[in-house]
C-alpha positions in Angstrom: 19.9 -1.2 8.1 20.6 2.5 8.3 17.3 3.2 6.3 15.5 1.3 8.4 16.1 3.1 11.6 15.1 6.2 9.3 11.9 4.5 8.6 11.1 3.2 11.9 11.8 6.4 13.5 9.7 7.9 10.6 6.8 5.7 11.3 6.8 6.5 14.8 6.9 10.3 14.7 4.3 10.4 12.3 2.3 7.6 11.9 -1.0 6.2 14.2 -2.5 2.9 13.9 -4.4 2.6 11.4 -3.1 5.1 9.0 -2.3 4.4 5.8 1.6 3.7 4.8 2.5 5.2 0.8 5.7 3.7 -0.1 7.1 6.4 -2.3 6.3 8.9 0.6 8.6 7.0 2.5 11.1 6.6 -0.2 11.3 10.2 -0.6 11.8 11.4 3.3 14.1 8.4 3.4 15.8 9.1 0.5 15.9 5.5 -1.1 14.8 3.6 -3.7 11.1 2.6 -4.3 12.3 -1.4 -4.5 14.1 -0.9 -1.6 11.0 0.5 0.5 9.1 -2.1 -0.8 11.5 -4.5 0.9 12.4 -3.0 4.2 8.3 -2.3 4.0 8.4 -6.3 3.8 10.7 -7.1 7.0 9.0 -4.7 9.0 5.5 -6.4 7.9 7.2 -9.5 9.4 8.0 -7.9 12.8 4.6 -6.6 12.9 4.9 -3.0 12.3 2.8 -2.9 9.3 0.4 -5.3 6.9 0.0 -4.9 3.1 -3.4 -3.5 2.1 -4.0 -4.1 -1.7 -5.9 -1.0 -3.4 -7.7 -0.6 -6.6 -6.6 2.2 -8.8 -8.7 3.4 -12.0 -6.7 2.4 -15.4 -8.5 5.4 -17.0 -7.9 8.4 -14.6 -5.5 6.8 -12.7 -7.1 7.6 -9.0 -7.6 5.1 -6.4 -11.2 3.5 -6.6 -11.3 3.2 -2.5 -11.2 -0.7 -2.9 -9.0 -2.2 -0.4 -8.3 -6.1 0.5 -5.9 -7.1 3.1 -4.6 -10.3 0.8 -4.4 -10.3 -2.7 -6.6 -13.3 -3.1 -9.3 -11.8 -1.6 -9.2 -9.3 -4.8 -12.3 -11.5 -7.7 -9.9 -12.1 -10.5 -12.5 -11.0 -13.5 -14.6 -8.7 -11.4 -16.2 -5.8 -12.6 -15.9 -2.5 -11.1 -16.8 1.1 -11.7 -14.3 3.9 -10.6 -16.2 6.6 -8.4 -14.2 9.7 -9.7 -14.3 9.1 -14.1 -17.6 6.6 -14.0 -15.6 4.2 -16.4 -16.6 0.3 -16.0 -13.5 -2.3 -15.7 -11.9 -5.5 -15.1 -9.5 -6.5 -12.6 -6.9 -8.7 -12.6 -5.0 -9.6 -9.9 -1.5 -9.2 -11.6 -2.2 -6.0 -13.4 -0.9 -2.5 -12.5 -4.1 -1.5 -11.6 -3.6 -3.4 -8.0 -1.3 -1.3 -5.8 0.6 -2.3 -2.5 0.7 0.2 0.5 0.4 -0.7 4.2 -1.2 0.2 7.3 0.3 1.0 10.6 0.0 -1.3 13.0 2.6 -1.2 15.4 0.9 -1.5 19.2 -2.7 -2.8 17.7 -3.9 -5.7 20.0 
């Protein structure tokens, strides 16, 4: 619970709504583990603070392709899509590693 005072307090000093939440950025000024991020990420989400945004990162170079979706089954399982940075062509699924998990801000949106 310590952690998530640091976080909230973290969130609040530096964060507007809107912006965009990395979890290992946290994990590192927070000084915890990436899993545990991911879940005090989670209970915040539930109090409102914050809502999972799925991105789309390049399996080639490795860079985010700037595709978002706010629920994972909004993501076309089988969906072709070229990465803007290396030009490559690919395939997402759902469940690979190419999908990551951040979160945006939201504490105070109405």
């Amino acid at each position: 619970m310590e952690n998530m005072n640091k976080i909230e307090q973290f969130l609040l000093k530096h964060y507007k709504i809107h912006n965009m939440i990395f979890p290992n950025a946290i994990a590192r000024h927070c000084n915890s583990s990436i899993k545990e991020t991911y879940n005090e990420l989670e209970i915040l989400k539930n109090n409102g603070w914050v809502k999972p945004v799925y991105m789309i990162g390049c399996p080639y170079c490795n860079l985010d392709t700037g595709y978002q979706y706010y629920t994972i089954l909004d993501i076309e399982d089988g969906m072709e899509i070229g990465c803007p940075h290396c030009d490559k062509i690919f395939t997402i699924k759902r469940m690979d590693n190419n999908v990551k998990v951040y979160y945006e801000y939201i504490k105070g949106d109405k």
